[in-house]
C-alpha positions in Angstrom: 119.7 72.1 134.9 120.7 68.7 134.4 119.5 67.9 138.1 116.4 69.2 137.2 116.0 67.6 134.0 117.1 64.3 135.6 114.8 64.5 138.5 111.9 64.9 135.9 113.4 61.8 134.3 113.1 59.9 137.2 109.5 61.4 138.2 107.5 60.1 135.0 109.7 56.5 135.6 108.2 56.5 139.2 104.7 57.3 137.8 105.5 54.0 135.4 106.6 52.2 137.8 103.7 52.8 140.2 100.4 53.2 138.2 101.5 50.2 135.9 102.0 52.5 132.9 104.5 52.5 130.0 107.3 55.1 130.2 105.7 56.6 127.7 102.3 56.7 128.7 103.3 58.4 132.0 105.6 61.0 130.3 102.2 62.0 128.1 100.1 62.0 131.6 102.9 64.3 132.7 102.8 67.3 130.3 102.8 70.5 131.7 101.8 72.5 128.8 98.4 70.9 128.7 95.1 71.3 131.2 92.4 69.1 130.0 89.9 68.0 132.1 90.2 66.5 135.5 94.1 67.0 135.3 94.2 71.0 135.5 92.7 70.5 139.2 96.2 71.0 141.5 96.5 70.8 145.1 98.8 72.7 147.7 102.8 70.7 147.3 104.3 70.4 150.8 108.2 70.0 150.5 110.8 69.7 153.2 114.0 71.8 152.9 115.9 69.2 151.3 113.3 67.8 149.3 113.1 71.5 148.1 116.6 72.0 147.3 116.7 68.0 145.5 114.4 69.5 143.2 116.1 73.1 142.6 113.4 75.3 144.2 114.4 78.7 145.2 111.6 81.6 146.2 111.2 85.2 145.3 109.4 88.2 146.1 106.2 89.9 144.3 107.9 93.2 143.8 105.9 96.7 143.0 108.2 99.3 141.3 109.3 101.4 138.4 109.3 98.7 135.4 110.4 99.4 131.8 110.1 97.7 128.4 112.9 97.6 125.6 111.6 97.1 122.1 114.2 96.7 119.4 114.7 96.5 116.1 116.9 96.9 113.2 116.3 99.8 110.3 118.2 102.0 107.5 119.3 105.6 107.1 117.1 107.2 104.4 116.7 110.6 103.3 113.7 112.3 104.1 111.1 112.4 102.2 109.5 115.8 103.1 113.8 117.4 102.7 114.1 115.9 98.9 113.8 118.5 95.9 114.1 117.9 91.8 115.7 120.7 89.4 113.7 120.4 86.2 113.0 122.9 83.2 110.1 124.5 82.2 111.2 125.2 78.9 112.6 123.8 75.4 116.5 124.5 75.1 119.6 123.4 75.2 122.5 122.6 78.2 124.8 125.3 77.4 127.4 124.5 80.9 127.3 122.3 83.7 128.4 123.8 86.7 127.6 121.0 89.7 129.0 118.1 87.4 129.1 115.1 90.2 126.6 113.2 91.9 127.6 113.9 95.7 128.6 117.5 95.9 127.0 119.7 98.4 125.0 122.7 97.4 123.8 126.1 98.7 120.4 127.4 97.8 121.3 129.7 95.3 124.1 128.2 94.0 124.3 128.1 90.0 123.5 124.5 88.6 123.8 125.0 85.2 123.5 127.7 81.7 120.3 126.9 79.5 120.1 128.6 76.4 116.3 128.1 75.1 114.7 130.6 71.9 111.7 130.5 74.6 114.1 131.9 77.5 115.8 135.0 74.7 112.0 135.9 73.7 111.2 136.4 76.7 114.2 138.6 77.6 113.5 140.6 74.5 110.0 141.0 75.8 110.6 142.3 79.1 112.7 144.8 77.7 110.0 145.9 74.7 107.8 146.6 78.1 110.3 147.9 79.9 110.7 150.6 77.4 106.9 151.4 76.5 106.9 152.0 80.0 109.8 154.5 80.4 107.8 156.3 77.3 104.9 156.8 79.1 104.3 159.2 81.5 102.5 158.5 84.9 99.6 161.2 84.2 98.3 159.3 81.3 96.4 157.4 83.6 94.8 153.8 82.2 97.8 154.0 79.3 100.6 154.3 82.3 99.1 151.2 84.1 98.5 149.4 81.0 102.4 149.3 80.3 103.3 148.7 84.0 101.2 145.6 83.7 102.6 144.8 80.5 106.2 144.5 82.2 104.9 142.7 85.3 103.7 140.3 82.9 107.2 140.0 80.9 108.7 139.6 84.8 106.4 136.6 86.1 106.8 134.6 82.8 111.0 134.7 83.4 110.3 133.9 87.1 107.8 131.0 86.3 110.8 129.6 84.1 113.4 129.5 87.6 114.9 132.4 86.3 115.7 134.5 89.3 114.9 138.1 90.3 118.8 139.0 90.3 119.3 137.5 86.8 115.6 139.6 85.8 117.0 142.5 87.5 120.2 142.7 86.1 118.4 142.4 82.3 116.6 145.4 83.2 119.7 147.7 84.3 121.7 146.4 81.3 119.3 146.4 78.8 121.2 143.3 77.1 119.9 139.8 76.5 122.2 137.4 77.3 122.0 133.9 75.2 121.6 131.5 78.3 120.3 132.1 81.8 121.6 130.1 84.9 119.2 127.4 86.9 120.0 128.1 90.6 119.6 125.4 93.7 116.4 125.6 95.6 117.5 124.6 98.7 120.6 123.3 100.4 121.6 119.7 99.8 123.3 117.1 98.9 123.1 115.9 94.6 121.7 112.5 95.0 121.4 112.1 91.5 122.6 114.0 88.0 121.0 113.2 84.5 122.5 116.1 82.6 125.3 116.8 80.7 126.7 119.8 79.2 125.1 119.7 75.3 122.2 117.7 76.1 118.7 118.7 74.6 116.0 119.3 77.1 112.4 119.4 77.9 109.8 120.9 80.0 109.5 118.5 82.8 112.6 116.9 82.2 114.4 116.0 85.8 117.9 117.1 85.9 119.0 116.6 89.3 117.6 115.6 92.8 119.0 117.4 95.7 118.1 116.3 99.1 118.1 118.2 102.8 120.6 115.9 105.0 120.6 118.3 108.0 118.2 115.6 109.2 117.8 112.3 108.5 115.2 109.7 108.8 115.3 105.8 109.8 112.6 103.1 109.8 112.7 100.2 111.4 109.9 97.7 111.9 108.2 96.5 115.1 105.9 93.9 116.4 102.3 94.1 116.2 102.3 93.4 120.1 104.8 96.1 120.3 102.8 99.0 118.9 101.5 100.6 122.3 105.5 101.0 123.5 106.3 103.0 120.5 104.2 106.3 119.9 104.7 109.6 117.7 107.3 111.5 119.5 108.7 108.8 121.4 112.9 109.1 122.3 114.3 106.2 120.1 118.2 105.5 120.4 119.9 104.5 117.5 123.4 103.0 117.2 124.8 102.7 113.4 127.2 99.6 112.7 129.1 102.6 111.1 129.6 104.5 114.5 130.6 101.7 117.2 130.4 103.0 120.8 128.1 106.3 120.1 124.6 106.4 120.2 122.3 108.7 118.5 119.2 110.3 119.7 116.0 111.1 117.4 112.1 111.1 118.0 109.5 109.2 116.3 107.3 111.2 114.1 105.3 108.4 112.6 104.0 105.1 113.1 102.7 104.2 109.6 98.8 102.8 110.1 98.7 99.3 108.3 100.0 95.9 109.6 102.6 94.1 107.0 100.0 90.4 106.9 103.2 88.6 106.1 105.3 89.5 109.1 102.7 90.8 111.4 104.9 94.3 111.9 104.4 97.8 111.8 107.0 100.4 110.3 108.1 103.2 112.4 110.0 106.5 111.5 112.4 107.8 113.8 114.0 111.5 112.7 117.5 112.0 113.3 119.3 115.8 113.9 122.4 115.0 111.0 124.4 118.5 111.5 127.5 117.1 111.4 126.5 114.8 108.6 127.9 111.8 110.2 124.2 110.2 109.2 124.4 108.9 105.7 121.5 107.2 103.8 121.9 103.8 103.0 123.8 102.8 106.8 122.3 100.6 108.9 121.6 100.5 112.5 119.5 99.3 116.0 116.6 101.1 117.1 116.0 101.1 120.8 112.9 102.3 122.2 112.3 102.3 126.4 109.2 102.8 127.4 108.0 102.9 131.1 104.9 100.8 131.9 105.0 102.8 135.4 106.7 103.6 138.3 104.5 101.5 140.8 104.1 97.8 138.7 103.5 95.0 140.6 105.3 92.4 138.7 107.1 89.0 138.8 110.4 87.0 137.7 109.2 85.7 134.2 110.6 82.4 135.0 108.4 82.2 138.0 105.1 82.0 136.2 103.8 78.4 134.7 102.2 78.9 131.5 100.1 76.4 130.6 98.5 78.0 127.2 95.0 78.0 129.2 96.3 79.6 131.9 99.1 81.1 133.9 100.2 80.1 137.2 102.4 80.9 140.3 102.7 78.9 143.8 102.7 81.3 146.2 104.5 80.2 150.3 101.5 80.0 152.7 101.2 80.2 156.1 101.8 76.8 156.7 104.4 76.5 154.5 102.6 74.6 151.5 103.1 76.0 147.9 99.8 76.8 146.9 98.6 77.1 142.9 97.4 80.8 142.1 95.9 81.9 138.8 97.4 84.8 137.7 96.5 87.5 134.8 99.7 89.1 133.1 100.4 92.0 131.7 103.7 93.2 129.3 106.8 91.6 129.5 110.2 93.9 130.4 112.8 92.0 130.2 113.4 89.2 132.7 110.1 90.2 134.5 106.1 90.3 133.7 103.4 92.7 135.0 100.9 91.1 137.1 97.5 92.8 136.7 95.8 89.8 139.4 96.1 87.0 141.8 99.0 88.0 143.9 99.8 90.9 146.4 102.9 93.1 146.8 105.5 91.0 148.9 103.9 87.3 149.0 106.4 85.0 148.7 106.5 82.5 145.6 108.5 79.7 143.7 111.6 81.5 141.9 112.5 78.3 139.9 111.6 74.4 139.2 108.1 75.5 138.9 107.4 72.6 136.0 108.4 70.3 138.6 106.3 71.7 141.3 103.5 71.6 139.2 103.5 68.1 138.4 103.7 67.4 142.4 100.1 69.6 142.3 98.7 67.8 139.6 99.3 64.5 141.0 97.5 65.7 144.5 98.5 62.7 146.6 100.2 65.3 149.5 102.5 63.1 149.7 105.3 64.4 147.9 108.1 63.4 145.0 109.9 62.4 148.2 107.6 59.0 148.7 107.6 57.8 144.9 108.9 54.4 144.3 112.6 54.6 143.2 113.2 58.1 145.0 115.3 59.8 147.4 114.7 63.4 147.5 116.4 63.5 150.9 119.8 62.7 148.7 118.6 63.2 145.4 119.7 60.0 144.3 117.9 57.1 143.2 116.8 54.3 145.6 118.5 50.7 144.9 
């Protein structure tokens, strides 16, 4: 690199020296990023062997072939959204026992969360069995009067089971025939308690949350990505993730949605990846890399990146002609994977092209004198070094 850097060095001296310029005026006449007027016309460059290798130039191939893209990025272990449930009451009354007392523990739908005793919860009670008991009096021939007390006590039942009291707590009231002073609030589904904002003795209200219990047997992680990255990462996508708290072991999830507004600050997009968490090794709050491959397609005619000059109004490559001479070619490109970059025109499969040293190939075209680096005033590409 410092060969290279050195030769360029000496190249925009030589210009100096030859067109009667300042240094600095020829540096400015040399810049490759710019094509502005009568300077973005370039010519064929005809190098000998050793002027070739003074300079650094090596050649590759225009390859077609299978060609992937990596998009990464960095996200956080959440729980998911859809998996998350809150235990609240539907009724005045009073904590009576506190059965899951820690934020943390894992529950069982089912499992008894707490005693509530509520006036509202003992009526009731004392209701069902009022109905229960007309019923029993009435005999199934009466008709209207039978149906009227059946009613009555399905009635009695769906205000107890609109509270969260369940059908084994109803049921057992009804073989008994005792109300009880509290009823038990049950889990409704199986989780972990993320949060607990009850304590044994505390007053409550309808609406009131009392816990939040969330579904870890999946997890979710998002991650943002690159506006320019969008088309590689679609719903149901493979994403692998690797967690800073599991080193060496990957884990595999999908994508199951790509949310539909650009951040205007950042110019990303968040993704959601879903992650299978049986084991529960997955906790929310870690974070880790998201890696997602996509295949652009298995027959891509492509190109080393480094082999393409890009000028910002267009992109070239110098492709070996017959003769030998390194001639300019506009190119359109396509994604970049990696260390290579689609080419959608200008080349063919297997024409041979500058590898490296393009920059300085490019100046050689833009000058256009045929005559080579190897003629400048103060040069000897033959040895590379510097004429006395």
């Amino acid at each position: 690199m410092k060969r290279i850097l050195a030769i360029g060095t000496l190249t925009a001296l030589a210009l100096a020296s030859c067109r009667g310029k300042s240094e600095t005026e020829a540096m400015a006449g040399m810049n490759m990023g710019a094509d502005t007027g009568a300077a973005s016309a370039r010519q064929p460059v005809h190098l000998t062997l050793a002027q070739a290798q003074a300079m650094g130039v090596t050649y590759t191939v225009v390859q077609r072939g299978p060609l992937e893209r990596n998009v990464r990025t960095v996200g956080q272990v959440a729980a998911p959204e859809s998996r998350l449930a809150d235990v609240t009451t539907k009724v005045d009354g009073f904590v009576d026992q506190v059965f899951v007392d820690a934020t943390g523990m894992a529950v069982r739908r089912g499992q008894p969360l707490l005693t509530l005793y509520s006036p509202m919860l003992v009526a009731a009670q004392e209701e069902l069995l009022t109905a229960s008991r007309l019923a029993a009096s009435v005999d199934s021939s009466e008709g209207d009067a039978w149906r009227q007390a059946e009613s009555l006590v399905e009635a009695a039942r769906r205000r107890l089971t609109y509270w969260d009291i369940s059908p084994e707590q109803i049921e057992r009231l009804e073989r008994t025939g005792g109300v009880t002073k509290t009823l038990t609030l049950i889990a409704p589904v199986d989780g972990v308690v993320l949060e607990k904002m009850v304590v044994a003795g505390q007053s409550v209200m309808p609406g009131m949350k009392l816990y939040r219990l969330a579904d870890l047997s999946s997890v979710w992680i998002e991650g943002e990505v690159f506006e320019q990255d969008l088309p590689y990462v679609r719903v149901g996508a493979l994403a692998r993730v690797e967690l800073t708290a599991h080193p060496g072991r990957s884990f595999t999830g999908r994508v199951s949605f790509v949310y539909p507004v650009v951040d205007e600050q950042s110019r990303t997009v968040r993704v959601r990846v879903v992650l299978p968490n049986s084991g529960g090794a997955l906790k929310p709050g870690m974070y880790g890399t998201l890696y997602f491959d996509a295949r652009l397609g298995d027959r891509v005619l492509s190109v080393p990146a480094e082999a393409v000059v890009m000028t910002g109004e267009r992109n070239l490559v110098f492709v070996v002609g017959a003769a030998g001479a390194l001639e300019p070619h506009d190119v359109t490109l396509g994604a970049r994977a990696g260390d290579r970059v689609e080419v959608l025109s200008g080349v063919k499969e297997g024409e041979r092209i500058v590898g490296s040293a393009n920059f300085l190939v490019d100046a050689e075209s833009r000058l256009g004198s045929g005559k080579g680096m190897a003629d400048m005033p103060g040069m000897d590409m033959e040895s590379g070094r510097k004429r006395p």
